[in-house]
C-alpha positions in Angstrom: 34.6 -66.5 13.3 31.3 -64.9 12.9 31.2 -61.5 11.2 29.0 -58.3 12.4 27.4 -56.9 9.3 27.6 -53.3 11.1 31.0 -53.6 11.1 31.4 -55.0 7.2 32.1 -51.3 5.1 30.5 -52.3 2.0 27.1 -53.6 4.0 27.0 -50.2 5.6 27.7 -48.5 2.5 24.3 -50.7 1.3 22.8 -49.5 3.9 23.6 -46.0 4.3 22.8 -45.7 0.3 19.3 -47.1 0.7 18.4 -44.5 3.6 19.7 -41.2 1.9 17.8 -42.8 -1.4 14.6 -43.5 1.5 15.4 -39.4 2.7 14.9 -38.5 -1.2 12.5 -40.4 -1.5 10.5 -38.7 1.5 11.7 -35.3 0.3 10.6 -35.4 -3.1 6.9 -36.8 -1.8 6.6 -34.1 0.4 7.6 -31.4 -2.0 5.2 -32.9 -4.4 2.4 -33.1 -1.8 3.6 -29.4 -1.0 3.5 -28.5 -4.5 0.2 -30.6 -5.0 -1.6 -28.0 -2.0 -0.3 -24.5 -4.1 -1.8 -26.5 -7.3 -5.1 -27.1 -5.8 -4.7 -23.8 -3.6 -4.1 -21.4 -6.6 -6.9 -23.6 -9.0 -9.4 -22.5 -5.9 -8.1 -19.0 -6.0 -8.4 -19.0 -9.8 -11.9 -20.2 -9.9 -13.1 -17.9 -6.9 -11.3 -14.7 -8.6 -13.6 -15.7 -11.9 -16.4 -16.0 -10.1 -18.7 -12.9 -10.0 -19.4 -11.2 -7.2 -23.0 -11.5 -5.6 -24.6 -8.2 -4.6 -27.0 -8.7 -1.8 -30.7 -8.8 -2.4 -32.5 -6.4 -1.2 -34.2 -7.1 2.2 -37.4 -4.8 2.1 -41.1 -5.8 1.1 -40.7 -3.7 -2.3 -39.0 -5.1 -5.2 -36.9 -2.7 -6.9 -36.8 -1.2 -10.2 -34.3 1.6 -12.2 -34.2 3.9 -14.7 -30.9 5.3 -16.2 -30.7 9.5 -16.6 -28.3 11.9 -18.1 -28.8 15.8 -17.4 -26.9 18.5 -19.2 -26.4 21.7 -16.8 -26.2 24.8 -19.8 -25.1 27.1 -16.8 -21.9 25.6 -16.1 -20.8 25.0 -19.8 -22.7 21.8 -20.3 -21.6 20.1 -17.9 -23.2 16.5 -18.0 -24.2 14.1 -15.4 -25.0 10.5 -15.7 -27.7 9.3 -12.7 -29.2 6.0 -12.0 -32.9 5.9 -9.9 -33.7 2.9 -7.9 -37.0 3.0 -7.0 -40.3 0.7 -5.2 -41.5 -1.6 -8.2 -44.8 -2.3 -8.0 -44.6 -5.6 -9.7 -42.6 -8.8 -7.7 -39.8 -10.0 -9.5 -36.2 -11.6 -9.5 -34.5 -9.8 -12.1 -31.3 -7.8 -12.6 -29.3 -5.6 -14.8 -25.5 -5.8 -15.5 -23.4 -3.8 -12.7 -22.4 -1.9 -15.7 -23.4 -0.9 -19.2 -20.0 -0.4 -20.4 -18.0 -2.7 -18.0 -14.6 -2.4 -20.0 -14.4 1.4 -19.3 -14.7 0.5 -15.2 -11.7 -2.2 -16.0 -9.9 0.5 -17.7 -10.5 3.3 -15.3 -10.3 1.0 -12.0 -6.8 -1.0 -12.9 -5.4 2.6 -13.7 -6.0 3.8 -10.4 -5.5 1.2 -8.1 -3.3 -1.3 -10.1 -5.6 -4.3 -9.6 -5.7 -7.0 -11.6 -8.6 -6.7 -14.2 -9.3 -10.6 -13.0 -10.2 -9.0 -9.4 -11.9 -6.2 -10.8 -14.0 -8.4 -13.2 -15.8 -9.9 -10.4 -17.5 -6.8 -9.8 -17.7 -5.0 -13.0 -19.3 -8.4 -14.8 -21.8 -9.1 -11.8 -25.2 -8.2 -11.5 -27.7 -5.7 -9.4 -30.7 -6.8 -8.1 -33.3 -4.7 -10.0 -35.4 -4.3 -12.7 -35.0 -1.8 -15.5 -37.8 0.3 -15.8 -40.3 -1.8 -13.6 -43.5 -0.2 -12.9 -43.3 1.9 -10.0 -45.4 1.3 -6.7 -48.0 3.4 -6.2 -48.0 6.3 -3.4 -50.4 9.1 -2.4 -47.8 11.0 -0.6 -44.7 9.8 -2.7 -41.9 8.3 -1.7 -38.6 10.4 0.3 -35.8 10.8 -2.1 -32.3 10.3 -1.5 -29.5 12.1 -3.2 -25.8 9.6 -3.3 -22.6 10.7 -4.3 -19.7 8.5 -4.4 -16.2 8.6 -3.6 -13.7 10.1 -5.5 -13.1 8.6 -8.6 -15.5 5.8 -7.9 -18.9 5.3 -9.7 -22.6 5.8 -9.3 -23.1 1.8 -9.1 -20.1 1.0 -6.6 -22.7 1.5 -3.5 -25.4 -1.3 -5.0 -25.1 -3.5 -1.7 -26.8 -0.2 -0.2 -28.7 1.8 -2.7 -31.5 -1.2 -4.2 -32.0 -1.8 -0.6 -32.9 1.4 0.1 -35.5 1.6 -2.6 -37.0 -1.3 -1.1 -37.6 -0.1 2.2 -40.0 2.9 0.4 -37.5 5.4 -0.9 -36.3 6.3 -4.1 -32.9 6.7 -4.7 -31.1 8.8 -7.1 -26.9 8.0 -7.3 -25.1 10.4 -9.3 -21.9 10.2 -11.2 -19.7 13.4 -10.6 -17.7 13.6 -14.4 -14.8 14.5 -14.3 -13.2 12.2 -11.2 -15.6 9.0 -11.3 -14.4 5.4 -13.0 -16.2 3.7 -16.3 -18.3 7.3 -17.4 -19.6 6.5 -20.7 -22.3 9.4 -22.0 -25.1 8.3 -24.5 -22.8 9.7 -27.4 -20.3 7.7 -25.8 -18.0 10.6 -24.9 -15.8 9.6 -21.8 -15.8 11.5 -18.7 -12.3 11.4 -17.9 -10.8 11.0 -14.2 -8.6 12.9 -12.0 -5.3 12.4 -9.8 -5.9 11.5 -5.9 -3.5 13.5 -5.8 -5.3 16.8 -7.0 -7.5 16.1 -3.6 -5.5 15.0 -1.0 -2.5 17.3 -1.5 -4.1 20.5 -3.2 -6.4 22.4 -0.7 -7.8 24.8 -3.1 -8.7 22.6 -5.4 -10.5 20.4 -3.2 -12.1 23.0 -1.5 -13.1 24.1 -5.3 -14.4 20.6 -6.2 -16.5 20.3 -2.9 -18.6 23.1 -4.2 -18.6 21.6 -7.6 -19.8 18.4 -6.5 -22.5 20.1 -4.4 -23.6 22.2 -7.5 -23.9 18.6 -8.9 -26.2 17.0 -6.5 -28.7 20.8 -6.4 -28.6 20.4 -10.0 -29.8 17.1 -10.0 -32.4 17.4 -7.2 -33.8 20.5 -9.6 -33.7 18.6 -12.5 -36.0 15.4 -10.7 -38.2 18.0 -10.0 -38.2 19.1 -13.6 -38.6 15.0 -14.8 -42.0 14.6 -12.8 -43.1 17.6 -14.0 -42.9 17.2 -17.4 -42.8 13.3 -17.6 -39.5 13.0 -18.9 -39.5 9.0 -17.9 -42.6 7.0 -18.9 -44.3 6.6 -15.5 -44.6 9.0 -12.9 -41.5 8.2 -10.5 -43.6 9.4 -6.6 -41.1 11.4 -5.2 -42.3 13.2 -2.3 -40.1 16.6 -2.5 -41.2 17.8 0.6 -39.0 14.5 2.5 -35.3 14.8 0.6 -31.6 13.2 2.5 -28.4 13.1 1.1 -25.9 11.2 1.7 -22.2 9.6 0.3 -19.2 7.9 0.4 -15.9 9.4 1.0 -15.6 12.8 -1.0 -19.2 12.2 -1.8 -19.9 12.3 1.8 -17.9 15.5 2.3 -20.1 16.9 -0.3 -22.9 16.1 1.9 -22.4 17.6 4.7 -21.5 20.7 2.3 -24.9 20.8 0.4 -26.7 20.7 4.0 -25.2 24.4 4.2 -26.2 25.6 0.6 -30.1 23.7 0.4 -32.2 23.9 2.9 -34.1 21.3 0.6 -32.1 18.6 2.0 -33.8 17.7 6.0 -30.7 15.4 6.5 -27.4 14.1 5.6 -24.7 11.0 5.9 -21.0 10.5 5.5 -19.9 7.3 5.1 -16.0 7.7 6.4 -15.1 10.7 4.3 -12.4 13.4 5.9 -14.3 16.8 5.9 -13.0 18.8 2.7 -14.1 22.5 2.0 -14.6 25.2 4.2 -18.4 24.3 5.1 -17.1 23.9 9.0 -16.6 27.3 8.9 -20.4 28.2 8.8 -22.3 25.2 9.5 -25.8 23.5 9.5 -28.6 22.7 11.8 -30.5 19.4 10.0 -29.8 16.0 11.6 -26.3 14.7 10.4 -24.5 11.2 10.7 -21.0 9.6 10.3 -20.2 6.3 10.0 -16.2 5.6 9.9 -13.6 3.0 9.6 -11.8 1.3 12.4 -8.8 3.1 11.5 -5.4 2.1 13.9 -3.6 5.0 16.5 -1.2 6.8 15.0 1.4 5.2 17.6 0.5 1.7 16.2 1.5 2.6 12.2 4.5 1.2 10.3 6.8 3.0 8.8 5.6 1.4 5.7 1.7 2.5 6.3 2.4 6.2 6.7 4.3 6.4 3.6 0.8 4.7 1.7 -1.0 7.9 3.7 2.1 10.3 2.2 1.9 11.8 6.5 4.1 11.4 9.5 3.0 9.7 12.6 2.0 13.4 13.9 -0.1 14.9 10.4 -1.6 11.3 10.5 -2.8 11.7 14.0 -4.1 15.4 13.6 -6.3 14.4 10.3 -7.9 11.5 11.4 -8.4 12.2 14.9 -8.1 15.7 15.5 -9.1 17.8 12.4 -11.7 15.3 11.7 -13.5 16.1 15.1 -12.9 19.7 14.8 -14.4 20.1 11.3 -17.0 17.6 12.4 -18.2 19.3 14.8 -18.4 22.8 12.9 -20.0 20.9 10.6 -22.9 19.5 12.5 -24.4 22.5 14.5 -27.2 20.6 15.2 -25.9 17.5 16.9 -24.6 14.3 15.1 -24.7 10.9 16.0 -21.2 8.9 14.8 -20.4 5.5 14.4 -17.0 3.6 14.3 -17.3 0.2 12.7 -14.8 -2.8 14.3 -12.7 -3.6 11.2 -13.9 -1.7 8.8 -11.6 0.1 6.3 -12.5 2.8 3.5 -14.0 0.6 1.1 -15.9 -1.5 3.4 -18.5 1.3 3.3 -19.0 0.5 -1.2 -19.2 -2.3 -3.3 -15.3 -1.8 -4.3 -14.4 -5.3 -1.2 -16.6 -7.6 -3.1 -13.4 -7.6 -5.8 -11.3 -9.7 -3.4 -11.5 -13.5 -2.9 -11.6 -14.7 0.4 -12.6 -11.2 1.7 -8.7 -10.2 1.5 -9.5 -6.2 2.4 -12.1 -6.7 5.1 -11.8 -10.4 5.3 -13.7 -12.0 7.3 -16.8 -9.6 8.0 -16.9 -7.2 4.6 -21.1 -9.0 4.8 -21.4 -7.7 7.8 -20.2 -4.3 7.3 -22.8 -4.2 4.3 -25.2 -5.2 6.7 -24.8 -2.6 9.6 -24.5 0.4 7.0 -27.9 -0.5 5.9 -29.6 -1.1 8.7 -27.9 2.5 10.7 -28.0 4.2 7.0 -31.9 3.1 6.4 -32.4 4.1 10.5 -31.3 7.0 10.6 -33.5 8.0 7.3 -36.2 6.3 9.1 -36.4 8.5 11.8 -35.7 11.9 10.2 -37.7 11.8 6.9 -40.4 9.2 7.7 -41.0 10.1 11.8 -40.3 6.5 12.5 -39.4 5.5 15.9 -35.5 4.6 16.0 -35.0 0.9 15.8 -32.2 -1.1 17.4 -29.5 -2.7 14.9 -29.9 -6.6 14.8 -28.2 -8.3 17.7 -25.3 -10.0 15.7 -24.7 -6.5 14.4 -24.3 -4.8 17.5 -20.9 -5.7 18.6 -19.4 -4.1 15.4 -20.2 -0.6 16.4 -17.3 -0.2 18.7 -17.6 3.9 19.2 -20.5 5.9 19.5 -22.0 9.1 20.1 -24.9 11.1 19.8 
């Protein structure tokens, strides 16, 4: 009598043991191969969060060069400011200078505020700008326009480098100044530390904002009166050819408030740019009549955020509608007597518009087009400057850049 070997208990016993130990077998490959990816994936990650950001080169004909300043204002009880000039070299060269003289300070100040890893923030901090310090300055029988920066609050007179070198090299000089008091990494020459303030303090506390706005302004008239003072009495060692009769001014954030706020308050200034920063103060009120421009983050319809997303903003559905749609138009517009043109940039967020996105691997804040947000700030930034200090015809933005401006009005 023959004998099925399916039907024999200890064959399929044989059997059944060798396919669960086969199934194991499978399992624990896969989870290896699995666990193999995460290896290799988190050794990329490791060695891209290491590496060091790259801050674009400049694109102009002019190399670049800088100088480092600090001014001391004895009519508002010392107050000191640190300032960093980018300028048109008149010698070529591919050189750079750290993106900060005292790079442990920015950790310090940076991972307090925003909780990042010092990893992340190391890219910047330890990276490089592309200029010369104290490079020979280019030659000019009229001078040069000059721009006044300020940055954002709590940020840092190098955390716009994508934008500011570039400038220089298109034939203006460029004076970025750090407001003490609510700016990351101040270090003085005595090595005193400038000390930062609460978001909080701003966001939440109308009078003092509205109290800081003018302080801030006072900072950048100060330091427009002092650049005067340094050609004068050749306070640098090369005469720096600063037309004074051509000055803009222009920041990020409350820097850019502070902008539009000094247009009021110096007539000095022949035009201004805010790069995405909510109107603070009460300069709406009263108003201004030189050329102004906006350029703003893609930032989603009330009706589309999370429950999660409005309690980052600390507003409900309905404050968070008013303030970035409605409140921002109205102050805008009290602003900017004299017209505006304003720019919404597709998928851009806050800190597309500063150095601040080059921290994250793999583009995780503005991933994938943080480059070209860098790029279309320049170009409309360097445009718009263009036409209303040089008399330069307006130029159209590049064609790949074009589809990124998604709002605009003039």
């Amino acid at each position: 009598m023959s004998i099925n070997a399916v039907d024999d208990p200890e064959f399929c016993d044989i059997i059944s043991n060798k396919k669960t130990m086969s199934a194991k077998s499978t399992i624990k490959n896969k989870a290896l191969s699995i666990i193999g990816v995460l290896v290799l994936l988190m050794f990329s990650l490791s060695i891209m969060a290491f590496k060091s950001a790259k801050i674009p080169a400049p694109s102009g004909d002019y190399s670049v060069g800088s100088v480092e300043l600090e001014f001391q204002d004895p009519n508002r009880e010392g107050r000191k400011l640190k300032v960093i000039l980018f300028y048109p070299a008149a010698e070529i060269h591919q050189e750079t200078i750290p993106y900060h003289p005292y790079p442990d300070s920015l950790e310090k100040d940076l991972k307090s505020l925003y909780g990042i890893p010092k990893i992340l923030i190391k890219k910047l901090s330890r990276s490089t700008i592309p200029t010369k310090n104290l490079a020979k300055p280019q030659k000019s029988d009229s001078g040069f326009p000059l721009l006044l920066f300020s940055h954002g609050f709590n940020g840092s007179r190098f955390q716009n480098s994508f934008l500011l070198p570039d400038l220089a090299s298109h034939g203006y000089v460029v004076a970025s100044i750090e407001h003490t008091g609510s700016a990351a990494g101040t270090v003085f020459e005595d090595l005193s530390i400038g000390g930062l303030t609460p978001f909080d303090s701003v966001t939440q506390n109308e009078p003092y904002s509205d109290r800081e706005i003018l302080k801030w302004s006072d900072d950048q008239i100060f330091v427009l009166n002092q650049l005067e003072k340094l050609t004068n009495e050749s306070l640098v060692p090369f005469p720096l050819m600063i037309n004074f009769k051509k000055i803009g001014v222009f920041g990020h954030s409350f820097g850019g408030a502070t902008s539009a706020n000094t247009l009021i308050r110096d007539k000095r200034f022949l035009a201004g740019i805010n790069l995405d920063g909510f109107y603070f103060g009460k300069g709406h009120l009263e108003g201004f009549e030189q050329p102004f421009m906006e350029i703003r983050a893609d930032n989603p319809p009330a009706e589309t955020m999370s429950e999660k997303d409005l309690k980052e903003w600390k507003m409900t559905q309905e404050e968070y509608h008013d303030f970035l749609f409605v409140e921002w138009k109205l102050r805008l517009e009290g602003l900017a007597r004299g017209g505006y043109e304003s720019y919404v940039i597709e998928g851009a967020n806050h800190m597309s518009f500063s150095d601040f996105t080059l921290m994250f691997p793999m583009g995780f804040i503005t991933a994938p087009q943080r480059e070209n947000h860098h790029e279309v700030t320049r170009q409309l930034v360097r445009n718009f400057f263009d036409v209303h200090l040089k008399g330069e015809e307006k130029k159209e933005l590049d064609s790949k850049l074009k589809s990124l401006v998604l709002t605009q009005s003039e």
